[in-house]
VEXVOVEX-221749 format. One line per 5 residues: number of its first residue (from 1); their letters; for each residue x, y negated, z negated of N, C-alpha, C, O. Coordinates in nm, 2 decimals. Example, Ala and Ser with C-alpha at 12.3 -4.5 7.8 and 13.67 -1.06 7.14 Angstrom:
2
1	AS	1.32/0.57/-0.78/1.23/0.45/-0.78/1.32/0.33/-0.78/1.42/0.33/-0.85 | 1.28/0.22/-0.71/1.37/0.11/-0.71/1.29/0.00/-0.79/1.34/-0.11/-0.80 $
END
This chain:
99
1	XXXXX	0.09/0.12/0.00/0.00/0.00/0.00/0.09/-0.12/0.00/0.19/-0.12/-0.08 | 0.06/-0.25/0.10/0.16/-0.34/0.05/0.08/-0.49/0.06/0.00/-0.53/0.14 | 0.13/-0.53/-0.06/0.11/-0.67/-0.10/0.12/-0.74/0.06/0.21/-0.73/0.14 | -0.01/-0.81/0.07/-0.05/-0.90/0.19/-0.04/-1.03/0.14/-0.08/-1.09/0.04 | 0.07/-1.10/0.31/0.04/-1.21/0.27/-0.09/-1.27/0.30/-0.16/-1.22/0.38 $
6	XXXXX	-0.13/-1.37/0.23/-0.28/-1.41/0.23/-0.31/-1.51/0.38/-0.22/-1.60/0.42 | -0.40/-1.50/0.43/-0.44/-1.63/0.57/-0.44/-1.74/0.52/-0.46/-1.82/0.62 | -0.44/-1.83/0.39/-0.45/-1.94/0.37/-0.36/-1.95/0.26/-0.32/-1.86/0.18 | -0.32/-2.08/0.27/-0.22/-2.14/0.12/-0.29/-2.14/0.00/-0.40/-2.19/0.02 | -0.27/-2.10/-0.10/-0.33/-2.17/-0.24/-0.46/-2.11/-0.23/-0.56/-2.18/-0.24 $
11	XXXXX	-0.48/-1.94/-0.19/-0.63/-1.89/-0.20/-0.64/-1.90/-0.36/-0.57/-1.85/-0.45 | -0.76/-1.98/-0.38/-0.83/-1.98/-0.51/-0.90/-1.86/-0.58/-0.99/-1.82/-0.51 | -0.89/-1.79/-0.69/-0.90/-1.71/-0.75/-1.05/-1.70/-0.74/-1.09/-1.58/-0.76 | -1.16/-1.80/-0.71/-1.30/-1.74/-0.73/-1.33/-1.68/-0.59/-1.43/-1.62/-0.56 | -1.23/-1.72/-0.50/-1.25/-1.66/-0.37/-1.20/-1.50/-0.40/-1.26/-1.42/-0.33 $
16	XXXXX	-1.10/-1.46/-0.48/-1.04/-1.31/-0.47/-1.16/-1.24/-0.55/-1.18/-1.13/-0.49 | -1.24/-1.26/-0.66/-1.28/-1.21/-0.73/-1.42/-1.25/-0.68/-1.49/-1.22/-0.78 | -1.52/-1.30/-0.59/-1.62/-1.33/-0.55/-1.60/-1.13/-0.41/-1.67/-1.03/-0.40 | -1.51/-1.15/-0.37/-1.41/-1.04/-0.26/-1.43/-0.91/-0.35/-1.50/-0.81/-0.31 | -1.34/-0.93/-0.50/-1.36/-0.78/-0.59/-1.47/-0.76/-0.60/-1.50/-0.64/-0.59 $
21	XXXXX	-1.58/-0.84/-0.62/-1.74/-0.81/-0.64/-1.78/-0.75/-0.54/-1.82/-0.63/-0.54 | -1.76/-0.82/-0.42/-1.81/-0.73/-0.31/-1.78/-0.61/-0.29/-1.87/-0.53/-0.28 | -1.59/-0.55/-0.27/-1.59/-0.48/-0.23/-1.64/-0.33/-0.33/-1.66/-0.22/-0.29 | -1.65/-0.39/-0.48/-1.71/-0.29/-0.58/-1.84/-0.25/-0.56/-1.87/-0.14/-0.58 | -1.91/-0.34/-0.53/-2.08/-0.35/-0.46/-2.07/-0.21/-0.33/-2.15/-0.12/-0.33 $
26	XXXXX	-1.97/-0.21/-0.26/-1.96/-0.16/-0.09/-1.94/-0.01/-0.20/-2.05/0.03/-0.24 | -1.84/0.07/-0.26/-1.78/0.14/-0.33/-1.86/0.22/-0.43/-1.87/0.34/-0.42 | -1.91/0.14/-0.52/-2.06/0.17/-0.52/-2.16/0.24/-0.45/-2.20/0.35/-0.46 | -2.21/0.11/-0.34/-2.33/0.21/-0.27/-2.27/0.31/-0.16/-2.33/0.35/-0.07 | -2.09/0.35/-0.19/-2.02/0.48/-0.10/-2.08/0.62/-0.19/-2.13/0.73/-0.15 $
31	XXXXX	-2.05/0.55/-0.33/-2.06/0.68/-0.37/-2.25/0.73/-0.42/-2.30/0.84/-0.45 | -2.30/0.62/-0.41/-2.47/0.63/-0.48/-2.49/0.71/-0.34/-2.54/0.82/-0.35 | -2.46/0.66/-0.21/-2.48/0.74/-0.07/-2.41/0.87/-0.06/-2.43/0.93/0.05 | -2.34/0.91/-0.16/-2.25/1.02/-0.07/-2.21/1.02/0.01/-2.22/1.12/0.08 | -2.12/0.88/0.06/-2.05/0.86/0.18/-1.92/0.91/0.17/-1.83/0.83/0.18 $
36	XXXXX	-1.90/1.03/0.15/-1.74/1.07/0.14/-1.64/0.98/0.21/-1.55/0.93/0.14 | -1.64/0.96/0.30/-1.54/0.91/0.39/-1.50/0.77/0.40/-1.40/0.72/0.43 | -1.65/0.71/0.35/-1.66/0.55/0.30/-1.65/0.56/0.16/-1.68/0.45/0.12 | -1.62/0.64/0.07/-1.58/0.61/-0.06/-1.44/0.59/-0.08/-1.40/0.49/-0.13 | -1.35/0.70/-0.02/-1.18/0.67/0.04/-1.16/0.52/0.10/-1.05/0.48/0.07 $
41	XXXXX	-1.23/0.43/0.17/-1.18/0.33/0.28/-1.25/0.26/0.15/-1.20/0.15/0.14 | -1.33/0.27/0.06/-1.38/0.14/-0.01/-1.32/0.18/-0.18/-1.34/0.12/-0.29 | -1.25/0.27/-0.16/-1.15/0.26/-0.28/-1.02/0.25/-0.30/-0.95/0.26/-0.40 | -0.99/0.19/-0.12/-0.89/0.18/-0.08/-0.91/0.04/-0.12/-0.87/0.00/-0.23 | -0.98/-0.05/-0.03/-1.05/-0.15/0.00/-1.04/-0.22/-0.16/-1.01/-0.34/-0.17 $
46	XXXXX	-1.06/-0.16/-0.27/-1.07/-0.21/-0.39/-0.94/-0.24/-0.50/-0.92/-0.33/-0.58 | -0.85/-0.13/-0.48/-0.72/-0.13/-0.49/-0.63/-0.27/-0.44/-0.56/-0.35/-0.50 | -0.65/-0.27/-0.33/-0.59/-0.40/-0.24/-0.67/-0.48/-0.31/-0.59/-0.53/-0.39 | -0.77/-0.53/-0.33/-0.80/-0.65/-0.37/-0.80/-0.68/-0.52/-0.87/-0.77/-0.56 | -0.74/-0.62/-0.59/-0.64/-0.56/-0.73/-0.56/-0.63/-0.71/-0.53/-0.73/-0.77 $
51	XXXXX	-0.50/-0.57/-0.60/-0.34/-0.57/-0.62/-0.33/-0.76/-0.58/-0.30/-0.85/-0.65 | -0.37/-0.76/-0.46/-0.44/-0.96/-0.44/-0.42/-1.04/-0.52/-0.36/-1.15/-0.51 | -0.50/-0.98/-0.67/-0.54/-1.06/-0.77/-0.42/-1.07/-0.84/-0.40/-1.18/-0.90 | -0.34/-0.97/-0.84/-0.22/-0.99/-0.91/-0.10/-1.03/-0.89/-0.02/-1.04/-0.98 | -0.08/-1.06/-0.75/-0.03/-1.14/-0.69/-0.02/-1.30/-0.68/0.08/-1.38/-0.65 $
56	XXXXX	-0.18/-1.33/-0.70/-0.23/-1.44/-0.62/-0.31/-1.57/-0.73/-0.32/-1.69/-0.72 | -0.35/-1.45/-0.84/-0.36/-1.50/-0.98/-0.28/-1.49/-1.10/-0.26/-1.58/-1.18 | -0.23/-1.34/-1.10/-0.19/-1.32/-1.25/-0.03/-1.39/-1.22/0.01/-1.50/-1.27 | 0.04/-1.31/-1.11/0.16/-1.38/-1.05/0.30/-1.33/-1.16/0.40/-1.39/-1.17 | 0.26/-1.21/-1.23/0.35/-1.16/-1.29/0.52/-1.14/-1.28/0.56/-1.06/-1.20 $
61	XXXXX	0.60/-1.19/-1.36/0.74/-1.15/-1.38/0.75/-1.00/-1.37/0.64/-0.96/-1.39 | 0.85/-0.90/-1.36/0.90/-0.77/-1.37/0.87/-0.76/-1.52/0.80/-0.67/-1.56 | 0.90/-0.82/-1.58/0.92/-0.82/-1.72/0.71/-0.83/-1.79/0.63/-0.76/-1.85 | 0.70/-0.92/-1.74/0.51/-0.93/-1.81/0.45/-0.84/-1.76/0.37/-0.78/-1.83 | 0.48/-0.79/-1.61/0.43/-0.67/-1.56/0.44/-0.55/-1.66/0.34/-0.49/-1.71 $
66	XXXXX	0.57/-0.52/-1.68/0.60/-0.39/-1.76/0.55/-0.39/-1.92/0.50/-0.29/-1.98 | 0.56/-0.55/-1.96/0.53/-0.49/-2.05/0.39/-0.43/-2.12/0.36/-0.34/-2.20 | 0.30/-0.56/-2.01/0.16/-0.52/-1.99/0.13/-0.37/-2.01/0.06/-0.32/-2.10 | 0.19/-0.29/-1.90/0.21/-0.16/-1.87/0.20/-0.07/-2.04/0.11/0.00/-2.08 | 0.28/-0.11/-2.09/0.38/-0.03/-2.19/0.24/-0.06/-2.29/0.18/0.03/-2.35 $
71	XXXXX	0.20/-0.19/-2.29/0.04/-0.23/-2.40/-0.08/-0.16/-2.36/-0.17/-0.15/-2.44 | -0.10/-0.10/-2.24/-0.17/-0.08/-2.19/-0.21/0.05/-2.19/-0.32/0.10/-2.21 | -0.13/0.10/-2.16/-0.06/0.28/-2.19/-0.08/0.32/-2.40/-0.15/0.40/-2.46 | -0.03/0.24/-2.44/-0.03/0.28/-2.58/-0.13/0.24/-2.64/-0.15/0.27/-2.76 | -0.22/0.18/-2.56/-0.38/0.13/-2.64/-0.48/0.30/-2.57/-0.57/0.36/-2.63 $
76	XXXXX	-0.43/0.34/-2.47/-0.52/0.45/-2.44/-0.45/0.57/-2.48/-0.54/0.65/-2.51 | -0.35/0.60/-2.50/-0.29/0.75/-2.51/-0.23/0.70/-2.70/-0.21/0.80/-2.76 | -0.20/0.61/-2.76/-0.22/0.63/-2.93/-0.32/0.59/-3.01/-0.35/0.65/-3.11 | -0.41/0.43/-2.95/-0.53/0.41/-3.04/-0.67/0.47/-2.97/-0.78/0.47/-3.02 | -0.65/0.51/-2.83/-0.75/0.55/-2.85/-0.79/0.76/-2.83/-0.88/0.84/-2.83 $
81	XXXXX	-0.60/0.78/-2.84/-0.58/0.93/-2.80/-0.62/0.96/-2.71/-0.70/1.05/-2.73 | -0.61/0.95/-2.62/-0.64/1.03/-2.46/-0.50/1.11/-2.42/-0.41/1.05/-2.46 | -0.48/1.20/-2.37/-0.38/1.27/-2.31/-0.37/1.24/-2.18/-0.46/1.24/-2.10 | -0.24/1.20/-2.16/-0.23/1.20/-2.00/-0.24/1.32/-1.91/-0.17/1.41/-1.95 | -0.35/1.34/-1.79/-0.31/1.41/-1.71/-0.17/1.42/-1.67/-0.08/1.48/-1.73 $
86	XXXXX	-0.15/1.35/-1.54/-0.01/1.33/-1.48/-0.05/1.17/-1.48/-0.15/1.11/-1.49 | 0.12/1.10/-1.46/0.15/1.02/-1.36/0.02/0.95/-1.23/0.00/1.02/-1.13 | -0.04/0.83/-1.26/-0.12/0.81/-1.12/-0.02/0.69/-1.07/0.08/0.66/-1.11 | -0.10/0.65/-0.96/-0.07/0.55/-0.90/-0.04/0.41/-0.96/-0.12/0.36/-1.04 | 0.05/0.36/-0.92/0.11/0.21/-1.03/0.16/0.14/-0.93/0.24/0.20/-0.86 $
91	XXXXX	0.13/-0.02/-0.90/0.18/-0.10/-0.85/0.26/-0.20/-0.90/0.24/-0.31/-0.94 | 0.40/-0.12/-0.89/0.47/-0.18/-1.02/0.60/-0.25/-0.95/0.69/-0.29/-1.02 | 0.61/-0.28/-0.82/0.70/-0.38/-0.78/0.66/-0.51/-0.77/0.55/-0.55/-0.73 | 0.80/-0.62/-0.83/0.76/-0.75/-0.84/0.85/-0.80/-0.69/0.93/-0.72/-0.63 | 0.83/-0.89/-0.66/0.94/-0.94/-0.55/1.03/-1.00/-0.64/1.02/-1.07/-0.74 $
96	XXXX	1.16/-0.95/-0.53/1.26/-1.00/-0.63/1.23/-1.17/-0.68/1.22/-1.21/-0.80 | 1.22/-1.22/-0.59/1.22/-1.37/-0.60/1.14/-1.44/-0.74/1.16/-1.56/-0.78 | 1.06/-1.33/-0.80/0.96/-1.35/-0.87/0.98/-1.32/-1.03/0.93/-1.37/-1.13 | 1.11/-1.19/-1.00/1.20/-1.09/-1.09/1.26/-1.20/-1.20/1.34/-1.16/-1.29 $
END
């Protein structure tokens, strides 16, 4: 998956998150439909506009990123005990520039 540059300068955050609504709305009615094939392209579709937001709003250092991670991880697998399956999916590179 890779961080897109955006079509406009300075996209405003109610524009990315007006976008997350939608494409959760589309993702949604994939799966209330049993659209197998439109549930993959609209949870694809939702990921990227994740990853958008954190780019384009959050704008995280390597360092706030990680440690987010590390708070995030220890609030579900020690306070609230969950066991990890495996390893999922993490979008965990920053651009250097940003590093």
């Amino acid at each position: 998956m890779f961080v897109l540059k955006q079509k406009t300068e300075n996209v405003k955050p109610a524009v990315l998150f007006d976008k997350m609504e939608e494409e959760m709305k589309e993702l949604k009615d994939a799966f209330l439909n049993d659209d197998r094939p439109n549930q993959f392209e609209e949870w694809f579709d939702m990921m990227q506009i994740l990853l958008s937001i954190r780019e384009e709003v959050l704008k995280p250092t390597e360092e706030e990123f990680n440690e987010a991670l590390i708070i995030h991880n220890n609030k579900l697998m020690v306070e609230r005990r969950y066991d990890p399956k495996y390893e999922g999916m993490i979008f965990n590179s920053i651009p250097n520039e940003r590093a």
